[in-house]
C-alpha positions in Angstrom: 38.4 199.0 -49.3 35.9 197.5 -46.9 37.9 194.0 -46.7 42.0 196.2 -46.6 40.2 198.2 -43.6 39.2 194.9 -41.8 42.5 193.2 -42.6 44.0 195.6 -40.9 42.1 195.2 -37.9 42.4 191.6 -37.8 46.0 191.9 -38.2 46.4 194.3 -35.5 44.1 192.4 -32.8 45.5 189.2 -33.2 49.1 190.8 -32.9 48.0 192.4 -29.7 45.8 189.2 -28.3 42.6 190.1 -28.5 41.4 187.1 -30.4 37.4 187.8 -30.4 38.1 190.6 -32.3 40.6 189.0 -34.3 38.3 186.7 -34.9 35.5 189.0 -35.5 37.5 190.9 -38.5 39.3 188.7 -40.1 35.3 187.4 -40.6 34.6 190.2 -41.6 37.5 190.7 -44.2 36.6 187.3 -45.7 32.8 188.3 -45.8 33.7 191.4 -48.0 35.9 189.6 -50.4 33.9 186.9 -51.0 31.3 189.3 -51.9 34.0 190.3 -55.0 33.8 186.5 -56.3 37.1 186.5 -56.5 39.2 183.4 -54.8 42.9 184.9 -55.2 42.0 187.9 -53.1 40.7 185.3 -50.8 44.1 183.1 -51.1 46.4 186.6 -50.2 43.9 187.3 -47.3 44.5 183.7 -45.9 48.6 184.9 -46.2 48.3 187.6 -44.3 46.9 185.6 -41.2 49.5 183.2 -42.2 52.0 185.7 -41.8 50.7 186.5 -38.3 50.6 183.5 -37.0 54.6 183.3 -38.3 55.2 186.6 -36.8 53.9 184.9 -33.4 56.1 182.0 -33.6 53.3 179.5 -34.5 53.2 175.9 -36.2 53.3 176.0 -39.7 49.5 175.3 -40.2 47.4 177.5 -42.9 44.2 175.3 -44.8 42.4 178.0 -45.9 45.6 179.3 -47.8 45.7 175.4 -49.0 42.2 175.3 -50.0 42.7 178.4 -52.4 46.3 177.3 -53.6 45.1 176.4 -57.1 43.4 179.4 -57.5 46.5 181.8 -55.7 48.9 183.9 -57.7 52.6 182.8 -58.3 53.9 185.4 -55.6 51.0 184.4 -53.5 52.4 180.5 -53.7 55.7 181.9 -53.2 55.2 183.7 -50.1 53.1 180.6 -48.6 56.4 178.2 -49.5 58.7 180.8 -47.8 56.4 181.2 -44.8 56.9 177.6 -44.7 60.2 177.7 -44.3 61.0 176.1 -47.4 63.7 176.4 -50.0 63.0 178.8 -52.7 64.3 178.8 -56.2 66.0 182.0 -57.3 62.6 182.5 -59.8 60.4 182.0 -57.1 62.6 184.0 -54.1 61.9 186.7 -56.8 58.3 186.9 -56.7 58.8 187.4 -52.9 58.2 191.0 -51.6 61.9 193.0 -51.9 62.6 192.9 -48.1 62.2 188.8 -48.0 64.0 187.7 -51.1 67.7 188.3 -50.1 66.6 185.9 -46.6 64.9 183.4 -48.9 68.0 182.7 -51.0 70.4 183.2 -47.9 72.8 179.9 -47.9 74.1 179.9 -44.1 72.4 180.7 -40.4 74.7 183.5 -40.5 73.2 185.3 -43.6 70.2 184.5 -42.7 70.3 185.9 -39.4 72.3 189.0 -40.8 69.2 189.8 -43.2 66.5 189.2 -41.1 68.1 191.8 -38.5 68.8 194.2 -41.0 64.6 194.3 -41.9 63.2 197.5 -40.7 59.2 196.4 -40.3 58.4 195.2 -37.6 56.2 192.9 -39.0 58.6 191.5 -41.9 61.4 191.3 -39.0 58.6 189.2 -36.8 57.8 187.2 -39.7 61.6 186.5 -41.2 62.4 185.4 -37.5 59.1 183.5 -37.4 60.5 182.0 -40.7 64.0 180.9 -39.8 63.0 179.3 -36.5 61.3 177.1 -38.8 64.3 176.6 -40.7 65.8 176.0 -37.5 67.9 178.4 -38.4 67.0 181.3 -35.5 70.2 182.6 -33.8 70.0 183.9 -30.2 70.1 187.3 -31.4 67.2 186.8 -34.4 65.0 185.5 -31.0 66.0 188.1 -29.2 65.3 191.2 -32.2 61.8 189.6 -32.1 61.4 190.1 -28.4 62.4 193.8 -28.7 60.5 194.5 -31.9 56.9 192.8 -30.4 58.0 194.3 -27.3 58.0 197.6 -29.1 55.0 197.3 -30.7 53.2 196.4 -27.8 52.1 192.8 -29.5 51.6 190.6 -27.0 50.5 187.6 -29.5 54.1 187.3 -31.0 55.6 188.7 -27.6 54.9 186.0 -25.4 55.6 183.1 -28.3 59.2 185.1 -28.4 60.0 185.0 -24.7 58.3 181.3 -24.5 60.8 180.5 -27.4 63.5 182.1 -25.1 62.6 180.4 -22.0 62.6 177.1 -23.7 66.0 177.6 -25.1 67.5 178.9 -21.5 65.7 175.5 -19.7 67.4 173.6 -22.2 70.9 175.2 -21.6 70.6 174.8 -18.3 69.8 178.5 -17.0 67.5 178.3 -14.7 67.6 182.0 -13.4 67.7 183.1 -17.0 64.1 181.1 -17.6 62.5 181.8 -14.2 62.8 185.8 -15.1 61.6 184.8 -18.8 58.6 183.6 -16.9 58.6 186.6 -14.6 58.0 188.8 -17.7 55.8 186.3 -19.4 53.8 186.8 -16.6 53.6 190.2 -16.5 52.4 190.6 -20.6 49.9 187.8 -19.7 48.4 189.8 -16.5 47.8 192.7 -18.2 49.0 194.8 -15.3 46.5 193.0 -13.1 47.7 193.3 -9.3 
């Protein structure tokens, strides 16, 4: 109970940018569950800050998951390969949660893009986008769902990683008005509505 509570927490400050008390939970959730003695709570913990950092359009980076691999589940693997953004067998797509399997197996951008849009968490929509832009397979309008869904949720972690990611792209295609008013709003989430 203690460690789901401070999960939570840690979840939901590093989301919204507040990385000292990110920091400070997701401590505190590994504190509790290593109190348990048991290393494959540990590994689904490391996931779920995994995930985050996928919802937020991060490099693929997550050692502590790697560190508990041997001792993690076979849906816990699973959802670490598809975080990953690698290719999934039709067994192990199946050990995914239900909302990720259909995107796991999808063959083409389009179906990929189709699924991920169609995912009605925010967080599982943040983290299929977060997923396919690995892939390189993020469409304009997967990028732009992830704008609107962090922008909805008032996550500023994965909202400015969204709008970089859109900046980037309209630099490279040659839109500079398009980026300068990326940056306009980039601005504005990292201010804080500071004058």
């Amino acid at each position: 109970m203690e460690s789901h509570g401070a999960s939570q927490r840690a979840l939901e400050a590093t989301l919204s940018g507040h990385d000292r008390v990110a920091a400070l939970e997701w401590q505190h959730a590994r504190q509790a569950i290593a109190r348990t003695g048991q290393p494959a709570l540990m590994a689904r913990l490391e996931l779920l800050h995994c995930a985050a950092q996928t919802a937020s359009a991060m490099p693929w980076a997550c050692p502590r998951f790697d560190a508990l691999r041997s001792d993690a589940a076979a849906p816990e693997v699973a959802y670490a390969a598809y975080l990953a953004g690698q290719a999934l067998a039709p067994a192990q797509a199946a050990l995914l949660p239900a909302a990720q399997q259909a995107l796991a197996l999808a063959s083409t951008d389009a179906t990929a893009s189709a699924q991920a849009l169609q995912l009605s968490d925010p967080l599982a929509r943040l983290v299929a986008a977060g997923v396919l832009l690995r892939r390189a397979q993020a469409s304009p309008a997967v990028v732009q769902a992830a704008v609107d869904t962090a922008s909805h949720q008032g996550w500023r972690r994965p909202l400015l990683a969204w709008l970089g990611v859109q900046r980037q792209w309209a630099e490279q295609g040659g839109q500079p008005e398009v980026a300068a008013a990326l940056r306009r709003r980039m601005d504005l989430v990292e201010q804080g509505g500071k004058p």
